[in-house]
Backbone bond lengths (Angstrom), bond angles and torsions (degrees), N, CA, C in turn:
res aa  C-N    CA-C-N  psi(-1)  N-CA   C-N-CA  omega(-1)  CA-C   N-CA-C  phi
1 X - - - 1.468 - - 1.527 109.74 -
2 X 1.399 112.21 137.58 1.488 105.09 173.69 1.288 127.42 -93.01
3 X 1.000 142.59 168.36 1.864 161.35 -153.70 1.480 82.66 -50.53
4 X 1.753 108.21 -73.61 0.986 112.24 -153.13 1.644 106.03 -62.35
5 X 1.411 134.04 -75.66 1.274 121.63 172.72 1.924 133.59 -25.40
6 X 1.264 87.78 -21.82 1.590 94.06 170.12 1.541 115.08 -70.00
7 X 1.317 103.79 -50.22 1.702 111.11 165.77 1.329 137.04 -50.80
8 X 1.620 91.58 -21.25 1.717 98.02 178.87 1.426 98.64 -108.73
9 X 1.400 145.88 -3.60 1.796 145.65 161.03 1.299 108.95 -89.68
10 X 1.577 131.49 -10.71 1.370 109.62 -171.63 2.214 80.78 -89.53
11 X 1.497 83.36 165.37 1.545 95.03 159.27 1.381 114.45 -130.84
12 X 1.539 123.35 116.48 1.517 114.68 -169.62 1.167 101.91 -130.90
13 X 1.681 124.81 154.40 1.155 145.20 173.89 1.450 101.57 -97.17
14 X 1.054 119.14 154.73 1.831 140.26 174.29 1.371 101.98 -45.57
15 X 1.102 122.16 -47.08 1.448 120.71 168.87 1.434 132.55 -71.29
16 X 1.188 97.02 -9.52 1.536 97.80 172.80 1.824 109.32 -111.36
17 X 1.374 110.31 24.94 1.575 116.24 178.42 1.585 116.73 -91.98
18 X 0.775 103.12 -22.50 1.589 123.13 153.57 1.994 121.92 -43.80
19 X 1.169 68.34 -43.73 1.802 103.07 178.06 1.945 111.60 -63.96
20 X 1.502 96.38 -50.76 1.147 116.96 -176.10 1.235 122.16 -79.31
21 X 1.551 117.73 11.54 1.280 114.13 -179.70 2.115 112.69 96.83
22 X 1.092 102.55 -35.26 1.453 102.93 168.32 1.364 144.61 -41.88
23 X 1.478 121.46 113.29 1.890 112.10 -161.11 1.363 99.57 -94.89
24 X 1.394 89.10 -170.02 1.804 95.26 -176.57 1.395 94.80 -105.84
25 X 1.369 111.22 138.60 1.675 138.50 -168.26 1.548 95.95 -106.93
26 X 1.702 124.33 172.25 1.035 127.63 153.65 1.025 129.27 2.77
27 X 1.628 112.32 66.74 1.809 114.91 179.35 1.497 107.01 65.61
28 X 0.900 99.47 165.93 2.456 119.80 -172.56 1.564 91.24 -44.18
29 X 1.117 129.28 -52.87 1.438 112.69 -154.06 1.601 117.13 -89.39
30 X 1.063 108.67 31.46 2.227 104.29 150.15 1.852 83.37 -167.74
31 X 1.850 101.52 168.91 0.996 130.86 -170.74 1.949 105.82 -129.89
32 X 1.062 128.00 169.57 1.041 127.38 -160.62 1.620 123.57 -159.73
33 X 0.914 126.52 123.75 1.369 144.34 -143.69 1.767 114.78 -132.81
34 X 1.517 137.59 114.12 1.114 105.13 163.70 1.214 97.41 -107.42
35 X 1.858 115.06 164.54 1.340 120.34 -176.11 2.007 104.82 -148.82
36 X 1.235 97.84 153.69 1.469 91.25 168.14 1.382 117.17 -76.86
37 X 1.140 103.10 157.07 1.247 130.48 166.91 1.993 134.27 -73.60
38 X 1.367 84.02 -30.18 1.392 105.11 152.37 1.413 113.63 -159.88
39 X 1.615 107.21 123.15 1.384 102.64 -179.27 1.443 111.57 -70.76
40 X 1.039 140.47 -22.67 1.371 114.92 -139.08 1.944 83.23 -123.49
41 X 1.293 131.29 24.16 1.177 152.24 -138.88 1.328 139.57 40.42
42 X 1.368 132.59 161.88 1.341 153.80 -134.13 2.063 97.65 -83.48
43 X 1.194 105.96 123.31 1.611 76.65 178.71 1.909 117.48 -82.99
44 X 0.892 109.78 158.48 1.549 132.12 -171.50 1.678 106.27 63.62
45 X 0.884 106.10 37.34 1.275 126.11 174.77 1.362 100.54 -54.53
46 X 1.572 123.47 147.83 1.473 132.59 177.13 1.868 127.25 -89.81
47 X 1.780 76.02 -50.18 1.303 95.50 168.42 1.574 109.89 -137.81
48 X 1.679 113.55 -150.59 1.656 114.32 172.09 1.893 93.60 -119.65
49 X 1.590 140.66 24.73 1.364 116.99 -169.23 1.957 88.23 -85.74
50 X 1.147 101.53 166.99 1.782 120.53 148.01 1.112 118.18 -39.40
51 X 1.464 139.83 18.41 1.163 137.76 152.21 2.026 115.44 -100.95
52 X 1.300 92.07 -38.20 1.706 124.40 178.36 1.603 102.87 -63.89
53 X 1.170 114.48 -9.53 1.484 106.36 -170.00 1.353 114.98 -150.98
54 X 1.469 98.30 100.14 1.855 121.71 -154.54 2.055 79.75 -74.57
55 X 1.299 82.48 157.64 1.550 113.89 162.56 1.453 129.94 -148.27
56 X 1.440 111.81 169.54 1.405 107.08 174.81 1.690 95.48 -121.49
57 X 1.439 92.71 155.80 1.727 104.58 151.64 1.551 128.10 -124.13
58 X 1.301 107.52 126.88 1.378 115.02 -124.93 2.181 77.67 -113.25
59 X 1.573 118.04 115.39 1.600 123.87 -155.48 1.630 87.10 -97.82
60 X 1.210 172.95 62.91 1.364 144.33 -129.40 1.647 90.80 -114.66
61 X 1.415 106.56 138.14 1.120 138.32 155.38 1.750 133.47 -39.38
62 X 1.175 138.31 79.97 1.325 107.68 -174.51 1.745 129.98 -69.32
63 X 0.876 102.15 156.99 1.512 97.83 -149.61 1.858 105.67 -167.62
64 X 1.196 104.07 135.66 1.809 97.98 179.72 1.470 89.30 -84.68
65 X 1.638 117.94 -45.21 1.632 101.21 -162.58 1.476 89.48 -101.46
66 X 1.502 98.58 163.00 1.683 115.96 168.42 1.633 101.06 -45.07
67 X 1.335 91.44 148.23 1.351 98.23 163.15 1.383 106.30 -130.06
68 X 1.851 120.23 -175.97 1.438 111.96 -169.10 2.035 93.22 -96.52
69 X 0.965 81.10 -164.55 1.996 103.80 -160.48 1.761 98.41 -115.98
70 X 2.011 103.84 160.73 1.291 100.92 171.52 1.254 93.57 -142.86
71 X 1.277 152.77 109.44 1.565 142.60 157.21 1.323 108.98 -62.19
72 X 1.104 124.51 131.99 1.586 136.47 -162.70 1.918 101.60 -123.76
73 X 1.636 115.61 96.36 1.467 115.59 161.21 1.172 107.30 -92.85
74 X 1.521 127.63 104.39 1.005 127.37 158.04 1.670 112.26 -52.54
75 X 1.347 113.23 159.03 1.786 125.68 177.68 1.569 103.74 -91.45
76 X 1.509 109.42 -176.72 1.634 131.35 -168.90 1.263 108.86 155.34
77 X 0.979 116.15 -6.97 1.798 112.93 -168.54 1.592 102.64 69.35
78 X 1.186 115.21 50.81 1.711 105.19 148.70 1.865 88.50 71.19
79 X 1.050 144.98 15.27 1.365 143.34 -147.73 1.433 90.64 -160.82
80 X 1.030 144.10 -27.39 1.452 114.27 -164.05 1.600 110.13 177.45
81 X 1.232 149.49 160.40 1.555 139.94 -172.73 1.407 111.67 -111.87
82 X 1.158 130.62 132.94 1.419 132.03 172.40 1.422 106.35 -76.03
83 X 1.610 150.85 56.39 1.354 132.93 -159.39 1.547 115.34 -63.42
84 X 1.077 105.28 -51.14 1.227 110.51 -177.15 1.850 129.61 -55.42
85 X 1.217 118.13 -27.75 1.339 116.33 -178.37 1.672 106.56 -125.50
86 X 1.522 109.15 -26.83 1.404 87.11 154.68 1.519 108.01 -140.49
87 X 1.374 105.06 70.48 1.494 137.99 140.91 1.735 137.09 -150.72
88 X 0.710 111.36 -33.65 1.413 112.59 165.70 1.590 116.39 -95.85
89 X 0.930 131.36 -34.52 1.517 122.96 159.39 1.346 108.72 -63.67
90 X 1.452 123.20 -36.66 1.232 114.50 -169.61 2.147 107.02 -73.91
91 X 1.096 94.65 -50.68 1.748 91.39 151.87 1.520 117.99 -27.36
92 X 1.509 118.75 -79.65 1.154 120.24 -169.22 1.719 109.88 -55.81
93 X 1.442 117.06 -25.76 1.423 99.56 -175.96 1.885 102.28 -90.24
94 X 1.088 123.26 -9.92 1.481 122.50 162.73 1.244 110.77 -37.14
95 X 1.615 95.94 -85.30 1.557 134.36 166.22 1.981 88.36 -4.94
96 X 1.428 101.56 -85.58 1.287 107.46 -163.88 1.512 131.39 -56.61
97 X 1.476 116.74 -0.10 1.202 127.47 162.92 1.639 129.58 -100.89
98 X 1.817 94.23 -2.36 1.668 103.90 178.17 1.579 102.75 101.84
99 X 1.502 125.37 12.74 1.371 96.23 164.67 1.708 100.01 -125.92
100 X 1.739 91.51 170.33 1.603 97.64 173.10 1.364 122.46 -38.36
101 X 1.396 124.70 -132.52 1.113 113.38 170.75 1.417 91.51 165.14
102 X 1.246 119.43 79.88 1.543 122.15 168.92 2.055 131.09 -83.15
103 X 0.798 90.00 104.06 1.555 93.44 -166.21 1.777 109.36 -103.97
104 X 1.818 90.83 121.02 1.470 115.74 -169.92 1.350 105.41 -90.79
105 X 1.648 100.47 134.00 1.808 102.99 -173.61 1.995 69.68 -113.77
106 X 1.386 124.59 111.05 1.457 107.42 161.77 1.387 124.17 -111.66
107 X 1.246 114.94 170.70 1.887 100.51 171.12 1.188 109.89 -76.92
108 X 1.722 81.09 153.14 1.940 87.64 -176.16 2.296 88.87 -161.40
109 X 1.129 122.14 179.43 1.494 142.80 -160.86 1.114 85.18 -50.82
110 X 1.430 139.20 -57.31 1.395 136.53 -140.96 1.713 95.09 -74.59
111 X 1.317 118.94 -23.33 1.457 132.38 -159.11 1.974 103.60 -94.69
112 X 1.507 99.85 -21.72 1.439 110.73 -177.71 1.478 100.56 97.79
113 X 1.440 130.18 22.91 1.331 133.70 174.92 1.703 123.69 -117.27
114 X 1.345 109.42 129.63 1.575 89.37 168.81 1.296 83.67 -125.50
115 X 1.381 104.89 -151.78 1.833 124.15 -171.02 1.248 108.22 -49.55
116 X 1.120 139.61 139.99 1.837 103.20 -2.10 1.319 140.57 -93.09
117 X 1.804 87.53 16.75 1.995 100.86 -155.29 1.475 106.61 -78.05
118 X 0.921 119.76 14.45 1.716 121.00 175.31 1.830 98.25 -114.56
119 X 0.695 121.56 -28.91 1.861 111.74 -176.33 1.538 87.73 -94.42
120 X 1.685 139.95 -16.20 1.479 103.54 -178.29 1.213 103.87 -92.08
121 X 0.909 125.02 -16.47 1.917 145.77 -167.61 1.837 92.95 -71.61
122 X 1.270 98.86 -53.76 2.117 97.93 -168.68 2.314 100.95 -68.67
123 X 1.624 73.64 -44.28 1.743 76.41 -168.94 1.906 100.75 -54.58
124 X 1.342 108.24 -46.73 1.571 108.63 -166.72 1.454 112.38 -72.08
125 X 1.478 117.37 -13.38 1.585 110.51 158.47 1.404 105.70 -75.21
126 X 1.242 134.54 -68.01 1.993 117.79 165.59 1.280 94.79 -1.45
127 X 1.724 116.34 -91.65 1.123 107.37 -150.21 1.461 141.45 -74.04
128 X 1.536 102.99 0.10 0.998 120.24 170.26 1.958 119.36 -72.93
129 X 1.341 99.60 -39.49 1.260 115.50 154.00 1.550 124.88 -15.39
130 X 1.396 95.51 -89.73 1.048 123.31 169.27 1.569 140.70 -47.70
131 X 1.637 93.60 -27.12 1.570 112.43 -174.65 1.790 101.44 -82.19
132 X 1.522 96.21 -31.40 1.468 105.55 -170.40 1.298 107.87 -94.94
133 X 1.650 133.01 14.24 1.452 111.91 -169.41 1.198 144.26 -71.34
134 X 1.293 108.15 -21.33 1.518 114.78 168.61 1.824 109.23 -75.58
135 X 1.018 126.85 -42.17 1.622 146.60 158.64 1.693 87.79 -14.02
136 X 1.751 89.37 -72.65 1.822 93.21 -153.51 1.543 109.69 -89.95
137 X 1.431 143.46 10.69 1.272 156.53 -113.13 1.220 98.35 -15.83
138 X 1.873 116.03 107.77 1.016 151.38 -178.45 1.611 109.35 -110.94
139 X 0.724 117.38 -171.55 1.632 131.41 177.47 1.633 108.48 -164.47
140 X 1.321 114.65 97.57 1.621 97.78 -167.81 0.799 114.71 -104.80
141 X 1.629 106.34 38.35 1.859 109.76 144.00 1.178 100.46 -89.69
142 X 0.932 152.02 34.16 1.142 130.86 -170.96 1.822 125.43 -177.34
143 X 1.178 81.99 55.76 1.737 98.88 -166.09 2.116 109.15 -115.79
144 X 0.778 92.03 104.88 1.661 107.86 -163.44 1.590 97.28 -94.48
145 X 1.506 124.56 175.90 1.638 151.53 155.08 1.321 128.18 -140.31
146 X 1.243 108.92 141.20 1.610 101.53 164.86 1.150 88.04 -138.94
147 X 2.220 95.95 171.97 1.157 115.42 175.09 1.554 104.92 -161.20
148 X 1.291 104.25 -177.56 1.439 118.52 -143.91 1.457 109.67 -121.01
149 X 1.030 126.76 89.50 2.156 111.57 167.71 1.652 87.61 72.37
150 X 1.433 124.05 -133.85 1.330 131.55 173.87 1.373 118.97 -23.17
151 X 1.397 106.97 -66.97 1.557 110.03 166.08 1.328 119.06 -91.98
152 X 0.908 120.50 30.25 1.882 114.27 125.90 1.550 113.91 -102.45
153 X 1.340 133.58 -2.72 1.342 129.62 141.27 1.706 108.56 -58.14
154 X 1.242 123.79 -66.38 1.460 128.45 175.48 1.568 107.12 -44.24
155 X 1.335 129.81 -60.42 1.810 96.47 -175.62 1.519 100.80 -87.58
156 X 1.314 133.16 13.49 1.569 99.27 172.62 1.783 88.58 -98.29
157 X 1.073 112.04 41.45 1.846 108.99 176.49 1.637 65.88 -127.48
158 X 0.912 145.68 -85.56 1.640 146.08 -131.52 2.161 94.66 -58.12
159 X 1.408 107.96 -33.99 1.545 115.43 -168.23 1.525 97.14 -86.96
160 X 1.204 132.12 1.34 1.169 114.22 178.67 1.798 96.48 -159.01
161 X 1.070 133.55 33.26 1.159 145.20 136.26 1.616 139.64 -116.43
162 X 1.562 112.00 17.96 1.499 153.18 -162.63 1.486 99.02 -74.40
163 X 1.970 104.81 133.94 1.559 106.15 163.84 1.478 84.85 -134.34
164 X 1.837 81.51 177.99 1.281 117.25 -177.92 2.041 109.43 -59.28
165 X 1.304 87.26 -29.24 1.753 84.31 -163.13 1.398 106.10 126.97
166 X 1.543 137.44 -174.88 0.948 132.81 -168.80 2.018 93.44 -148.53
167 X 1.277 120.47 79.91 1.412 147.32 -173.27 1.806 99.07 -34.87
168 X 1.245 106.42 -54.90 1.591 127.68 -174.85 1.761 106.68 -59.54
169 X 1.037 108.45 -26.18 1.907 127.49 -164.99 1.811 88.55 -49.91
170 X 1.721 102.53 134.08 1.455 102.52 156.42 1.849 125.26 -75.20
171 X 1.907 75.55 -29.23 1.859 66.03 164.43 1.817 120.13 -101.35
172 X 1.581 80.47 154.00 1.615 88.51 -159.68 1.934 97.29 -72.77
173 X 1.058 125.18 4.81 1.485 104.87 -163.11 2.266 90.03 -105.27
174 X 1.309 96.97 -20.70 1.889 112.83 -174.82 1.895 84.48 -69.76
175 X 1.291 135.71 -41.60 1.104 145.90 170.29 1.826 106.33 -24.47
176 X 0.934 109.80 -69.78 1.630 128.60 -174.33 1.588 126.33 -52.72
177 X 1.362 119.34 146.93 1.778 109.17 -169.74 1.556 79.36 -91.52
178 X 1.916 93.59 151.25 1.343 113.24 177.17 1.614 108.67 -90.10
179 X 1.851 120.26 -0.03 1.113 138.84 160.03 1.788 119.97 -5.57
180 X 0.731 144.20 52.11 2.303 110.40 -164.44 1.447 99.16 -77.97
181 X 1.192 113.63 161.13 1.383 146.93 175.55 1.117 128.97 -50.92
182 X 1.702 109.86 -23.29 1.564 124.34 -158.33 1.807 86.03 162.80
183 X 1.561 82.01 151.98 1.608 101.84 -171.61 1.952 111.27 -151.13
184 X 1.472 103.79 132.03 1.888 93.18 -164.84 1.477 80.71 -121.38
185 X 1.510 120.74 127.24 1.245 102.45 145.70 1.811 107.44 -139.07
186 X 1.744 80.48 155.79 1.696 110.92 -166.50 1.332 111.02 -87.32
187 X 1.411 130.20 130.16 1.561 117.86 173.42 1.582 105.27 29.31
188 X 1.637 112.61 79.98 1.453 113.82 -179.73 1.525 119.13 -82.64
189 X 1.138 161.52 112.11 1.460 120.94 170.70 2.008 100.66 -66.79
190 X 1.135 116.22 155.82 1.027 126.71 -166.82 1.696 112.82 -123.83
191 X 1.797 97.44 -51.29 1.477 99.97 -159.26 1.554 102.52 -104.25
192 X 1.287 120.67 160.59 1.379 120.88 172.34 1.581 104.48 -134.05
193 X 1.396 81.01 157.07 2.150 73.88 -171.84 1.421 121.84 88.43
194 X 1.202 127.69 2.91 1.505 124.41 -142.33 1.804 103.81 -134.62
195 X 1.171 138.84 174.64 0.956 126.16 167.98 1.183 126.44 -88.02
196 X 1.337 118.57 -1.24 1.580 113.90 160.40 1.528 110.10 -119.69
197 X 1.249 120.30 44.97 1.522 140.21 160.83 1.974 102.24 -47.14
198 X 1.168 112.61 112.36 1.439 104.51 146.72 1.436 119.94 -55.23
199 X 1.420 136.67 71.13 1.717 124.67 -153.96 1.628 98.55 -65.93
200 X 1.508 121.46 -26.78 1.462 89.00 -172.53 1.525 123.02 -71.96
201 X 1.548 115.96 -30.39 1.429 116.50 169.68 1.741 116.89 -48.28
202 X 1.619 102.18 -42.44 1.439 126.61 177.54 2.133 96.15 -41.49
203 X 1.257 108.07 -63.30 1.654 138.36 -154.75 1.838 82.32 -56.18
204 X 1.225 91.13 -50.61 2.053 88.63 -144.91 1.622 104.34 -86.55
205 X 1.573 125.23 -7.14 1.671 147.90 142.80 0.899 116.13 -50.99
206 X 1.093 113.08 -67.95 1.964 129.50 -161.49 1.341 123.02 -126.37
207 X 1.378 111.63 3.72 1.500 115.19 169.97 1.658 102.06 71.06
208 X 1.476 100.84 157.44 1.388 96.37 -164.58 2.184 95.87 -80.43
209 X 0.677 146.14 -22.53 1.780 127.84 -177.58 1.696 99.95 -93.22
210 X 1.080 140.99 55.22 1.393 158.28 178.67 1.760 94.43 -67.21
211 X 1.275 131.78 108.01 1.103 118.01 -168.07 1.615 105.63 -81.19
212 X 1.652 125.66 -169.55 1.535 123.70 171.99 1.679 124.77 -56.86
213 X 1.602 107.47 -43.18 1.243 117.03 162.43 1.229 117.84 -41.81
214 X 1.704 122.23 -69.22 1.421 123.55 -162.79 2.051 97.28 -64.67
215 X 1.436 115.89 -48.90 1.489 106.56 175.03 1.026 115.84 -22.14
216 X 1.559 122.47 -88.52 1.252 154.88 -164.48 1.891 101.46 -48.00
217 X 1.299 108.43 -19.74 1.505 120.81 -175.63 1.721 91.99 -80.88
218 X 1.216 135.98 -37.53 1.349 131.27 -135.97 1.759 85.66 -132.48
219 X 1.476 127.84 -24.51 1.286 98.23 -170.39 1.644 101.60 -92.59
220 X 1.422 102.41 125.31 1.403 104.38 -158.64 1.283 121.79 -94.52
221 X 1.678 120.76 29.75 1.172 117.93 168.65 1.337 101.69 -102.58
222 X 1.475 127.93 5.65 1.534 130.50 167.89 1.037 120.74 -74.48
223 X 1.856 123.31 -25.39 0.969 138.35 179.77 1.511 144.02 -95.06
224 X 1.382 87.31 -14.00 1.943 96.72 179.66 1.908 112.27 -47.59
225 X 1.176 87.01 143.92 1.726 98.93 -171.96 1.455 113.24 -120.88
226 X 1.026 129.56 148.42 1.213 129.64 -156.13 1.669 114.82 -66.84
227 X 1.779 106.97 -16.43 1.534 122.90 171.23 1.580 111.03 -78.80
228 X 1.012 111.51 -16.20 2.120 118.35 -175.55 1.170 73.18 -44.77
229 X 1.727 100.71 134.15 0.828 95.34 140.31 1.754 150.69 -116.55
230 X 1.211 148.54 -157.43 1.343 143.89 -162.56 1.584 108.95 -27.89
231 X 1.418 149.54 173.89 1.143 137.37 176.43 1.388 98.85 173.99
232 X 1.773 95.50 124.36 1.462 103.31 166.44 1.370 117.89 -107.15
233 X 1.137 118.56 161.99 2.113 110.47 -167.24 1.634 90.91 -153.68
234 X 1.272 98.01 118.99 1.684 127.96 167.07 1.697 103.17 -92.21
235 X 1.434 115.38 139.81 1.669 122.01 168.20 1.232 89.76 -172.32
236 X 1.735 96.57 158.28 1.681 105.61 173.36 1.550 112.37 -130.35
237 X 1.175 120.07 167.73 1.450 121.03 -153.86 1.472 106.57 -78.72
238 X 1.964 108.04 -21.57 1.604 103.67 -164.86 1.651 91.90 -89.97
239 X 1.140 130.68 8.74 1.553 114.41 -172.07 1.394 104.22 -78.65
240 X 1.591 106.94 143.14 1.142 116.11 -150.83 1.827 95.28 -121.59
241 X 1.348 113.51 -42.59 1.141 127.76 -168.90 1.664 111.26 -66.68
242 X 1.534 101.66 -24.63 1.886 93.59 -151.10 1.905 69.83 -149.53
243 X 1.303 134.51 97.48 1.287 131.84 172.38 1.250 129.74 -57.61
244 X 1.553 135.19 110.12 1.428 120.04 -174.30 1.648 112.03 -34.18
245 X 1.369 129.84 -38.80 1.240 100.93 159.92 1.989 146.67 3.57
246 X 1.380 84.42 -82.43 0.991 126.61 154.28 2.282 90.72 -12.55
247 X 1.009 103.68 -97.19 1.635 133.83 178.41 1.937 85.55 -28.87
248 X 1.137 95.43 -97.60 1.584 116.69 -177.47 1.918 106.26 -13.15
249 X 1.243 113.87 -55.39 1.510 115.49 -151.58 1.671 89.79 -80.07
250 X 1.455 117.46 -27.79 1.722 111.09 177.41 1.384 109.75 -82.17
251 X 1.366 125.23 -20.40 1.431 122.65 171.38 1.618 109.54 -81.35
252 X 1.215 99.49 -31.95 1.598 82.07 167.43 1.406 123.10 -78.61
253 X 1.415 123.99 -21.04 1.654 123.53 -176.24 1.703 86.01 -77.90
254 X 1.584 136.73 -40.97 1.141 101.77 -172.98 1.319 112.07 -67.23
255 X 1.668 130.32 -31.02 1.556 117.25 -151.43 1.843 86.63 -67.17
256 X 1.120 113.75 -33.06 1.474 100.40 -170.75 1.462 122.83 -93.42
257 X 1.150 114.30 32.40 1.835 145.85 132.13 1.124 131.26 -90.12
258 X 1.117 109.53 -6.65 1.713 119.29 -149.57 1.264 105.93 19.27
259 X 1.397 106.04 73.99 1.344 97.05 137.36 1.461 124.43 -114.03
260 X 1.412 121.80 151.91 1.445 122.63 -162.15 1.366 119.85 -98.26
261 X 1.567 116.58 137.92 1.380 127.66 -148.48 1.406 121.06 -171.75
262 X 1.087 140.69 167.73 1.616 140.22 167.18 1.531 81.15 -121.10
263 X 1.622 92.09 160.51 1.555 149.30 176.81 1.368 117.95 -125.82
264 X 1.887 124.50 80.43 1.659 105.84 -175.72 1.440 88.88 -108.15
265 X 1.411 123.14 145.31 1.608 137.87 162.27 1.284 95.92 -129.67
266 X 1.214 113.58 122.04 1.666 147.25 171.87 1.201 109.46 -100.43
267 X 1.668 105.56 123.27 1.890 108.68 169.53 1.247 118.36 -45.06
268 X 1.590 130.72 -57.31 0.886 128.21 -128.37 1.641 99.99 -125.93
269 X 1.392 133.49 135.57 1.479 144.28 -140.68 1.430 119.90 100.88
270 X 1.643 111.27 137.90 1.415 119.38 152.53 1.082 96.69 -115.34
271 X 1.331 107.32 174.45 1.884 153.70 -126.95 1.007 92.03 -68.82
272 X 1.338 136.12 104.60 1.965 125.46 166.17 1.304 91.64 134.80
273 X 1.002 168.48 -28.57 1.456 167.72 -162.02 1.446 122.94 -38.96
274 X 1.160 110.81 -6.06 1.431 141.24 173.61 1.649 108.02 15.97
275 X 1.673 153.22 -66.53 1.115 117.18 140.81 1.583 127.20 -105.23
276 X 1.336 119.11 17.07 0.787 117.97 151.88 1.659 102.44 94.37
277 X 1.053 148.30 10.24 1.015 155.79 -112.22 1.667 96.84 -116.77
278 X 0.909 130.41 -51.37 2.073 122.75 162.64 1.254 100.49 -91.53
279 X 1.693 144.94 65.20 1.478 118.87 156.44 1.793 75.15 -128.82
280 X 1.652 107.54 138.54 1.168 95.23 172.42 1.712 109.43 -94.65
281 X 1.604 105.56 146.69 1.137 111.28 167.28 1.973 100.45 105.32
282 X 1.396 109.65 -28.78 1.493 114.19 -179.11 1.508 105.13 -99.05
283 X 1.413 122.77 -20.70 1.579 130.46 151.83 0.835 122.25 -32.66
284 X 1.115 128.70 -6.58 1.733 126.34 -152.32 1.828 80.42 -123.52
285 X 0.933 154.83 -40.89 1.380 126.93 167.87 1.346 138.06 -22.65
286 X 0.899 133.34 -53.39 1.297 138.85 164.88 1.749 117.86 -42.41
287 X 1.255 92.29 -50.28 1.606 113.54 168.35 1.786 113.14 -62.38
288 X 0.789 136.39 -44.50 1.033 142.14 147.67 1.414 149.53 -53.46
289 X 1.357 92.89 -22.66 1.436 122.94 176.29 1.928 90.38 -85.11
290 X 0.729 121.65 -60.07 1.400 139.08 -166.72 1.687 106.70 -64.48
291 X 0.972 119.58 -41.36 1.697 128.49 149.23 1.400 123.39 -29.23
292 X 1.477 92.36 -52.18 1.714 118.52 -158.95 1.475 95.15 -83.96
293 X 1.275 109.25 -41.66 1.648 95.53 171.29 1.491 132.03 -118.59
294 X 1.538 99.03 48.02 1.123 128.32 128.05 1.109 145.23 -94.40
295 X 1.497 109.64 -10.38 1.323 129.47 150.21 1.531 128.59 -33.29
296 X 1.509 92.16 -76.95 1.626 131.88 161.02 1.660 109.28 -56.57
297 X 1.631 135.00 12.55 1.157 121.96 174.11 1.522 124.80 50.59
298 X 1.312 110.50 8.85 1.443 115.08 151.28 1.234 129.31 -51.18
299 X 1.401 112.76 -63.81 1.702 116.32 -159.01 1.758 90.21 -115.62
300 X 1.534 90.95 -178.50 1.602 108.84 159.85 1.294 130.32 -80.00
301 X 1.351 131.36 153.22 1.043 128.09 173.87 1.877 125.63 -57.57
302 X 1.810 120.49 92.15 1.192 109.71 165.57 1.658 122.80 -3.01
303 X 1.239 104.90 142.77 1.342 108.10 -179.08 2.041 99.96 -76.50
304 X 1.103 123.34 166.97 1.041 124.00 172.08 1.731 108.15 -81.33
């Protein structure tokens, strides 16, 4: 039996995760797990080192009832991962609203990968999610992502390049829609091809002669579908690197889907701000973010 099928036959309670190898994360309340991403290996894989073989780290919540999920793509421009400020803090502020907190190490240029190994890597944590929810007490209504600069280019490709799953799949996790529930992204790059293209994220994706077809494939405000789903988008006016633009042209392809969402652009921050935590007035994201999905019956109600 493989890694992965073992994960989806055991049945465990919170109390028996301890059992499973799981440490203690950010103080008593979540536990923490890393796992591959593909057990049996990564496809188009180069080689087999620790770069070749994306993983997640999986923050879990304790909790009697399921709670919902967060896949966390940290940014780099397609080149490299920010973990620390927008990945592991971004964990801990999951954590602190009641959901898991799954954090994607995926391939990307710096790894010797471009497309497609970063959209199968984000999509196959979804489904990994999902495959595992009772495992991780999940709720798979309710399994969301965000991402950051690069990776908020990567899930607004995952929010509007989404299937059902593949029903026929021997593996049970290929089974699952790569769909999420809700989608946040931070200083996204969005467009490719365009004049406010981040080109190096563009470069280390699609290589620099990316013809009009493949663009228009990747700039993802061309693509929203009437299933995207819900989506909130943080940007600030001083970013220089990744243009609120960027934000604006996907909020407008959703309003003209209707699909439903906030739009916050904050004066004050450049490019990386990850939660924002000394800019006054751009602090308030998180807080807001956290509103919004309470909206959506995700989280709890912010404290006042």
């Amino acid at each position: 039996m493989s890694k992965q099928a073992a994960f989806l036959v055991v049945s465990a309670t919170l109390s028996a995760l301890t059992f499973l190898g799981f440490s203690p994360a950010f103080g008593e309340e979540s536990e923490q797990k890393i796992v591959p991403l593909w057990s049996d290996g990564a496809p188009n894989a180069i080689g087999s080192e620790p770069k070749d073989s994306p993983n997640i780290t999986i923050h879990i919540v304790k909790s009697e009832q399921p709670t919902g999920a967060l896949v966390i793509c940290p940014g780099g421009g397609y080149g490299g991962l920010a973990m620390d400020h927008e990945g592991r803090q971004i964990c801990e502020w999951a954590n602190r609203m009641g959901l898991t907190a799954i954090l994607c190490d995926y391939r990307h240029r710096g790894k010797g990968y471009g497309h497609p190994a970063p959209l199968h890597d984000a999509q196959r944590a979804i489904r990994m999610a999902r495959a595992n929810a009772k495992l991780w007490n999940i709720d798979p209504t309710k399994i969301g992502i965000i991402g950051f600069s690069a990776g908020g280019h990567l899930v607004s490709t995952v929010i509007t390049q989404f299937d059902a799953g593949d029903k026929d799949a021997s593996d049970p996790v290929s089974k699952e829609s790569s769909r999420p529930d809700f989608a946040i992204l931070c200083y996204p790059v969005i467009s490719m091809g365009s004049s406010f293209t981040h080109r190096g994220s563009e470069v280390n994706l699609l290589g620099k002669n990316a013809n009009q077809e493949t663009l228009e494939k990747f700039a993802s405000e061309r693509n929203v579908r009437t299933d995207t789903p819900p989506t909130f988008l943080m940007h600030t006016s001083e970013d220089k690197a990744v243009p609120p633009q960027n934000s604006l042209v996907f909020y407008q392809a959703m309003v003209a889907k209707n699909i439903p969402g906030e739009l916050h652009i904050y004066q004050k921050g450049t490019h990386g701000i990850g939660l924002g935590k000394s800019i006054p007035g751009t602090s308030d994201w998180p807080l807001a973010c956290q509103r919004w999905l309470h909206q959506l019956g995700m989280v709890k109600q912010p404290s006042p």
